[in-house]
GUDONU-239705 format. One line per 4 residues: number of its first residue (from 1); their letters; for each residue x, y, z of C-alpha. Coordinates in nm, 4 decimals, padded with zeros to 6 digits, m for minus. Each point is the difference from the previous one (the first is absolute). Last residue first. Example, Ala and Ser with C-alpha at 12.3 -4.5 7.8 and 13.67 -1.06 7.14 Angstrom:
BEGIN
2	sa	01.3670:m00.1060:00.7140; m00.1370:m00.3440:00.0660
***
This chain:
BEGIN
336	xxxx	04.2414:05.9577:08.6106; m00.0591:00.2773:m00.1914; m00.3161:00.1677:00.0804; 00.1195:00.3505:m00.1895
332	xxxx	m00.1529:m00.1396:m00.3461; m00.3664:00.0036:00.0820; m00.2061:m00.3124:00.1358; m00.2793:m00.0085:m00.1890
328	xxxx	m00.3626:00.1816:m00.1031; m00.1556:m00.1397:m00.2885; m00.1266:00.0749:m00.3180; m00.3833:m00.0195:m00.2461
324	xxxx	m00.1410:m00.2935:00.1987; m00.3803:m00.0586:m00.1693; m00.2522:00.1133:00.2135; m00.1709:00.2243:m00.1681
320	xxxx	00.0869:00.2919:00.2173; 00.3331:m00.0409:m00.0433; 00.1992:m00.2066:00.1782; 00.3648:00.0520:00.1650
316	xxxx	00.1425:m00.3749:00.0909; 00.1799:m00.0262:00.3285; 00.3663:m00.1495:00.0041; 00.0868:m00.0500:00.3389
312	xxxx	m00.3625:m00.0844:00.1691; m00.0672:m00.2333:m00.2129; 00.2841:m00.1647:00.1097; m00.1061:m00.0402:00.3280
308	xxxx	m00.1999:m00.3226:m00.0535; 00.3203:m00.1791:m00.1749; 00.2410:00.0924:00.2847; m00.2031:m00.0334:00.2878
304	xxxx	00.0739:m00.3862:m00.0212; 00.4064:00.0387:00.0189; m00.0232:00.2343:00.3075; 00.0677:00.3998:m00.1280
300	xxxx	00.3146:00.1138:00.0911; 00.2229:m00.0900:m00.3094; 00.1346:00.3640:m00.0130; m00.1553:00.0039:m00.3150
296	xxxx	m00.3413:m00.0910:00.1365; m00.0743:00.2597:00.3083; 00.2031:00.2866:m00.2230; m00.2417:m00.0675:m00.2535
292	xxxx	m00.3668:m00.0326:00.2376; 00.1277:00.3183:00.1625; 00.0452:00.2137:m00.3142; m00.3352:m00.1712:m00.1498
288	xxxx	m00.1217:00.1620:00.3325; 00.2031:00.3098:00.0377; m00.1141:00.1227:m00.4038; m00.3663:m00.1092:00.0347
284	xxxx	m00.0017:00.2106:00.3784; 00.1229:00.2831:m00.1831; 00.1763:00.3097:00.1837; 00.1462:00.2051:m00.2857
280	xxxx	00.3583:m00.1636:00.1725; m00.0748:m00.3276:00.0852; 00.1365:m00.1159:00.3412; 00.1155:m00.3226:00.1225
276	xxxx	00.0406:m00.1892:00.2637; 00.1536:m00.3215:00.0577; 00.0638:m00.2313:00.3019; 00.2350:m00.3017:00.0620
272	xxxx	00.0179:m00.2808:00.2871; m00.0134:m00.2530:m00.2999; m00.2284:m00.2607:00.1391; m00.2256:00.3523:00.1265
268	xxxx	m00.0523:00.1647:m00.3108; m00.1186:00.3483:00.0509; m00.1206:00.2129:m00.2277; m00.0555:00.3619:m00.0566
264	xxxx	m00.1916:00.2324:m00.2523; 00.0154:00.3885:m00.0561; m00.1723:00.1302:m00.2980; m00.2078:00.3169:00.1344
260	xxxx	m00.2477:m00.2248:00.2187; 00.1904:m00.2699:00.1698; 00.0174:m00.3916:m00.0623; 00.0613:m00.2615:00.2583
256	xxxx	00.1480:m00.3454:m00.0899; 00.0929:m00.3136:00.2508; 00.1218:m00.2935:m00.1993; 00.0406:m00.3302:00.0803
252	xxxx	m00.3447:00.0018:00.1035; m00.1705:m00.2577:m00.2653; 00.2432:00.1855:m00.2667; m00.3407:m00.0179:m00.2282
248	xxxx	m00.1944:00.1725:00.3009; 00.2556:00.2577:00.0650; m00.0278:00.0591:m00.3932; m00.3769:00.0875:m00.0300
244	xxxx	m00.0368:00.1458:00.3609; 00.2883:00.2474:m00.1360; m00.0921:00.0855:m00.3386; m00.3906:00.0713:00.0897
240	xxxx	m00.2282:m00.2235:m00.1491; m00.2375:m00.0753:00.2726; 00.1471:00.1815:00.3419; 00.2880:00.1850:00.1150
236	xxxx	00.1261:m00.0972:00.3544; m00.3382:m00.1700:00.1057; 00.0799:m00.2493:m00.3238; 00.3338:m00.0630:00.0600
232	xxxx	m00.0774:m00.2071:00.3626; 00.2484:m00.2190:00.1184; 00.2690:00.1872:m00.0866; m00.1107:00.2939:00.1063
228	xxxx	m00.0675:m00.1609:00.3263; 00.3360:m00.1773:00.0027; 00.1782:00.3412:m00.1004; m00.2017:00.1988:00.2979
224	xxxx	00.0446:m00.3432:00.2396; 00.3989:00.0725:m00.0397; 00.0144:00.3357:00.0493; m00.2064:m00.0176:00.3072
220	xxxx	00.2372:m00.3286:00.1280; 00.2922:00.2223:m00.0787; m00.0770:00.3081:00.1239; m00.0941:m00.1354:00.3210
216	xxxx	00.3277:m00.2445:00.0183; 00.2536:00.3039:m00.0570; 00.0914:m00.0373:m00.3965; 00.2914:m00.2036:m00.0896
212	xxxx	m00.1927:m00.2885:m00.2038; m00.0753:00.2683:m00.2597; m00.3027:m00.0777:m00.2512; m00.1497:00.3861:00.0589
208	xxxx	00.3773:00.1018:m00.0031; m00.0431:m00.0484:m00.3598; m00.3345:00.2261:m00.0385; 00.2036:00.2966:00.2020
204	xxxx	00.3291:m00.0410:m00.2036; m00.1968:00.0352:m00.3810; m00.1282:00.3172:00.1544; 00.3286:00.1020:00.0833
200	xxxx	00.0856:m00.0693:m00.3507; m00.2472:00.2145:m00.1013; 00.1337:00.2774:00.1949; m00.2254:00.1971:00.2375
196	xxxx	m00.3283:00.2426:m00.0370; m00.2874:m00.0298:00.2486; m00.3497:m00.0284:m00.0312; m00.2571:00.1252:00.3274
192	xxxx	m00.3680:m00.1841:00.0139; m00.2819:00.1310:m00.2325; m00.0776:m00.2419:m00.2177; 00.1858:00.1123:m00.2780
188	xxxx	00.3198:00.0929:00.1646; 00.0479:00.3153:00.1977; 00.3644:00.1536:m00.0938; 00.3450:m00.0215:00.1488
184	xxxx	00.3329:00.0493:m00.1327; 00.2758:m00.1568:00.2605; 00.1412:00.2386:00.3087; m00.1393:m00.2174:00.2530
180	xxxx	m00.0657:m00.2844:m00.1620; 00.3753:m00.1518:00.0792; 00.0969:m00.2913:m00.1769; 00.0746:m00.4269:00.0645
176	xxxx	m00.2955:m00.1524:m00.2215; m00.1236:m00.1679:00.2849; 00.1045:00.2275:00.3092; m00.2002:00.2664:m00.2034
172	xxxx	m00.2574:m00.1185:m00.1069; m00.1002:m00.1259:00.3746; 00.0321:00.2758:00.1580; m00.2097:00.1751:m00.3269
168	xxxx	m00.2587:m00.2363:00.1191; 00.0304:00.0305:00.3793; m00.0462:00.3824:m00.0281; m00.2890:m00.0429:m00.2135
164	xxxx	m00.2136:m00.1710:00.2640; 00.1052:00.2344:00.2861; m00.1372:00.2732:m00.2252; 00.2951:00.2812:m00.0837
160	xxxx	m00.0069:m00.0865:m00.3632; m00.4292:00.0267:m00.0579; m00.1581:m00.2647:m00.1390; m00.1307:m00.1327:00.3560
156	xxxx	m00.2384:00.2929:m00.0396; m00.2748:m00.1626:00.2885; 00.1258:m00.3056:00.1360; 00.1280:00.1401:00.3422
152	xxxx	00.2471:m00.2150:00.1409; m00.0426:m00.3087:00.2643; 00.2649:m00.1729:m00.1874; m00.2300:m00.2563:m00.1035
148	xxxx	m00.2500:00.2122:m00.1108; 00.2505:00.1949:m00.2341; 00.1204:m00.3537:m00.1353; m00.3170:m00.0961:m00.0986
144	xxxx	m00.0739:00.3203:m00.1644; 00.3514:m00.0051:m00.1797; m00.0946:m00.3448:m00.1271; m00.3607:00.1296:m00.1186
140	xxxx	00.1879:00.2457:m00.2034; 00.2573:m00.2881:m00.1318; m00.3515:m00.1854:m00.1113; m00.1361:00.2709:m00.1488
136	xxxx	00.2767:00.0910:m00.2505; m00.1836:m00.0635:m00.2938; m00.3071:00.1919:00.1093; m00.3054:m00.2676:m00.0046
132	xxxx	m00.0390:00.0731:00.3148; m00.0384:00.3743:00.0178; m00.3142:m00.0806:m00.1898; m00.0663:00.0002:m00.3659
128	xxxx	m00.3491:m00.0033:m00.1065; m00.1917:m00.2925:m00.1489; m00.2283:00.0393:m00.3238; 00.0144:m00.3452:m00.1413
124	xxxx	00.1338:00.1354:m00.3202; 00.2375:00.2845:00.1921; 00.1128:m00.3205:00.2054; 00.1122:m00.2102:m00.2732
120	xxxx	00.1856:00.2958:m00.1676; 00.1624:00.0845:00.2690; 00.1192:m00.3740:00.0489; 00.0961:m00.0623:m00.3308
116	xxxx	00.2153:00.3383:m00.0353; 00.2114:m00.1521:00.2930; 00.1778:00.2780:00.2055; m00.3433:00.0373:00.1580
112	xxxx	m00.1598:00.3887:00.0413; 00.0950:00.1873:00.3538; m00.1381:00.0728:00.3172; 00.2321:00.1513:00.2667
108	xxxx	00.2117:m00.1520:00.1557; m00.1246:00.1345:00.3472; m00.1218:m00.3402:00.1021; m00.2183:00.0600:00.2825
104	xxxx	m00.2779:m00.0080:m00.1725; 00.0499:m00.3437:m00.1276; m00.0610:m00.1497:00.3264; 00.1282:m00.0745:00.3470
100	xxxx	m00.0532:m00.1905:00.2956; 00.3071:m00.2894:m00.0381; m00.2042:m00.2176:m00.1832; m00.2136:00.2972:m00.2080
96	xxxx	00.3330:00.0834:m00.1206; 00.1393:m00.3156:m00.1273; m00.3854:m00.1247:m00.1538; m00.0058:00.3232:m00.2051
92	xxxx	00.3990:m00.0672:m00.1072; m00.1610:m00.3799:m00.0736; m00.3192:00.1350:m00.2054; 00.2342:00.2836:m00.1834
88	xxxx	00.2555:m00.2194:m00.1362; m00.2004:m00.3012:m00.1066; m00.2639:00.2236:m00.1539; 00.2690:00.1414:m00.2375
84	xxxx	00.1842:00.2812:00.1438; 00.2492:m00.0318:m00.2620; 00.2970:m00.0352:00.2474; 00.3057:00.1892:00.0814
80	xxxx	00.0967:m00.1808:00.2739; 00.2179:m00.0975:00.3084; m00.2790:00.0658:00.2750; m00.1708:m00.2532:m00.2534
76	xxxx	00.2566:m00.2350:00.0674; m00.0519:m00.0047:00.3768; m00.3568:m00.0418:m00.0307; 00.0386:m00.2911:m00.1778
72	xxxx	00.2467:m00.1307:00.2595; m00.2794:00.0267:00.2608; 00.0425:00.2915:00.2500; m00.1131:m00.1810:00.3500
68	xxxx	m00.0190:00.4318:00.1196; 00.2834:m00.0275:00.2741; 00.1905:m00.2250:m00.2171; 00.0232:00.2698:m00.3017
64	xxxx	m00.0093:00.2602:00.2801; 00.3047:m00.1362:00.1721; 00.2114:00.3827:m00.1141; 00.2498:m00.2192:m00.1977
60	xxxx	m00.3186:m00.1668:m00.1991; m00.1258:00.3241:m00.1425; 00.2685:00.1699:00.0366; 00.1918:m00.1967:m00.2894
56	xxxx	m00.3009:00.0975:m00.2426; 00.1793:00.2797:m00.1242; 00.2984:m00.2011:m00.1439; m00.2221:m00.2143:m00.1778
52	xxxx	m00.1772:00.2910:m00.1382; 00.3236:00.1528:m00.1290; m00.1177:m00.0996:m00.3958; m00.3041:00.2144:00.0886
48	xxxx	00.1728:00.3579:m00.0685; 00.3974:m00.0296:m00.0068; 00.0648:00.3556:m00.0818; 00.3357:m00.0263:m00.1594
44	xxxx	00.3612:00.1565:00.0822; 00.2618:m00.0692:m00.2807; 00.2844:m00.2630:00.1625; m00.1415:m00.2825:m00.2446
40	xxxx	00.0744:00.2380:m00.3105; 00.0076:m00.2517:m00.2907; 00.0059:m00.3821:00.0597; 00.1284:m00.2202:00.2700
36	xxxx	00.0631:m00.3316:00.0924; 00.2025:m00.1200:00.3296; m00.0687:00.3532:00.2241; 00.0533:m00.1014:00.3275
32	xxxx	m00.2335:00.0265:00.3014; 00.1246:m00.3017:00.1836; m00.3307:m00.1889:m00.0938; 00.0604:00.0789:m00.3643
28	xxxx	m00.0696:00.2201:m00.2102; m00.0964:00.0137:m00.3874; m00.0255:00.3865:m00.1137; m00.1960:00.1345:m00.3523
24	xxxx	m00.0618:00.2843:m00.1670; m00.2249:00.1781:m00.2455; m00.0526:00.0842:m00.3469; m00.3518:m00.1465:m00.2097
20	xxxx	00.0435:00.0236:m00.3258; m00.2539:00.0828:m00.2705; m00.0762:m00.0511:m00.3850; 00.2544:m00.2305:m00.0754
16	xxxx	m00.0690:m00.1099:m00.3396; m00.0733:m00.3389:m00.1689; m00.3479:00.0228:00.0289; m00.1029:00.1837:00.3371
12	xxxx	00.2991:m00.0376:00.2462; m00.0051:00.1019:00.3589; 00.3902:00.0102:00.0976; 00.0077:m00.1084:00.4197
8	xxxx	00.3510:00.0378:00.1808; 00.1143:00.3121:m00.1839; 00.2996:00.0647:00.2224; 00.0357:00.3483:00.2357
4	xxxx	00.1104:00.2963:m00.1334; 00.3710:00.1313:00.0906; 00.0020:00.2409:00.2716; 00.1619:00.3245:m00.0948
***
């Protein structure tokens, strides 16, 4: 039998540990090996949104990000999960109308923000959701853009034999180094296909995303898909959010994209290393403190991000008072 993973998050309430969060962890390099790891890092994983980078490669390998005058913005939000705060949704509107589209032809679906705040703001002032302000809008709009470009029918890019598609799970695989064709494979929450692979290989495909060895298109499109993100943390999440908080405080350094289901990555481009991790009961508060640890004790985190992150590593649990009644830390199987 498999041995459980590490507690790498303990939620404690008074002096007790009332949860833990188990998961695991791989640090990769460039050259795809494995230089920190924790728990099961071969154990297949759904990747969700923390593969968005990956996903967006089309979009600029195919020329549609140049054929289309995609700003860098734009760019990042075809890498997000964002709150679909007015921000989002005006400039993914203002994408698609641009290139003669519109939110209709998002097939997303319409879903509720990831940010209680901004559902709640827009049941008071009585707005509807769109297809826009779908987290995922912006990599939907990419795969529209890169359908026109290609001269390919728009209509159910989602599916796994669309043109579209094809080139994204092309380019998962070369990145992260497996074969889909046999891997576990569901329909992910906005519709498009999910496949299963070792976390480590996941680890492997955001690390070759800094790789100086790639051919010179994949290269220059992974390259402006970090800058972008890095240039730009709050179209990847949005007000708040763990990763627009802390890629902001690293002033770019950092490149971080969370997942639904507990699966984070980052990549940290001065140190030509990536990590992703996984918690096991799926929570995003478990994989983000998780991230935010393994991020500092591994001395990863540039000197001035240091102090405004560390809220972020040891978050206080209040009750409804107020008044800070525990805290969730770093658990006891993120030895350094």
């Amino acid at each position: 039998m498999t041995a459980p993973n590490p507690v790498l998050v303990d939620v404690v309430r008074g002096n007790f540990v009332e949860s833990r969060h188990r998961g695991a962890c791989a640090v990769v390099n460039v050259h795809g090996d494995l230089v920190h790891g924790w728990g099961n890092v071969d154990a297949l994983v759904y990747p969700r949104s923390a593969l968005k980078p990956v996903q967006a490669l089309s979009l600029l390998e195919s020329g549609a990000a140049d054929h289309f005058a995609l700003t860098d913005e734009e760019i990042a939000l075809a890498c997000a999960s964002h709150n679909g705060e007015p921000f989002h949704v005006e400039r993914v509107n203002a994408w698609l109308h641009r290139v003669g589209l519109s939110g209709d032809d998002l097939e997303c679906g319409i879903g509720e923000s990831i940010s209680l705040q901004v559902t709640k703001a827009m049941s008071r002032d009585h707005i509807e959701f769109t297809r826009a302000h779908n987290n995922c809008s912006g990599k939907h709009a990419g795969f529209l853009c890169t359908a026109r470009h290609l001269g390919v029918v728009g209509k159910n890019y989602l599916h796994s034999d669309h043109p579209v598609q094809r080139q994204v799970t092309e380019s998962i695989e070369q990145m992260a180094g497996v074969s889909l064709e046999n891997a576990p494979r569901g329909v992910d929450g906005c519709g498009i296909p999910v496949f299963a692979f070792p976390l480590r290989a996941l680890a492997r495909a955001m690390a070759r995303m800094m790789a100086t060895d790639l051919a010179a298109p994949r290269r220059r499109a992974a390259e402006r898909i970090l800058a972008a993100m890095a240039a730009h943390p709050h179209c990847v999440a949005g007000h708040e959010r763990f990763d627009t908080v802390v890629m902001e405080a690293c002033g770019g350094a950092v490149v971080l994209k969370g997942g639904a289901e507990g699966v984070h990555v980052a990549m940290i481009p001065a140190h030509g290393l990536a990590v992703a991790l996984k918690i096991d009961d799926g929570s995003i508060r478990g994989s983000e403190l998780a991230m935010g640890c393994v991020l500092d004790g591994l001395g990863l985190l540039p000197g001035p991000a240091r102090d405004a992150v560390a809220e972020r590593i040891t978050t206080p649990v209040l009750n409804t008072l107020g008044a800070v009644v525990g805290e969730l830390r770093r658990g006891p199987g993120l030895v350094f």
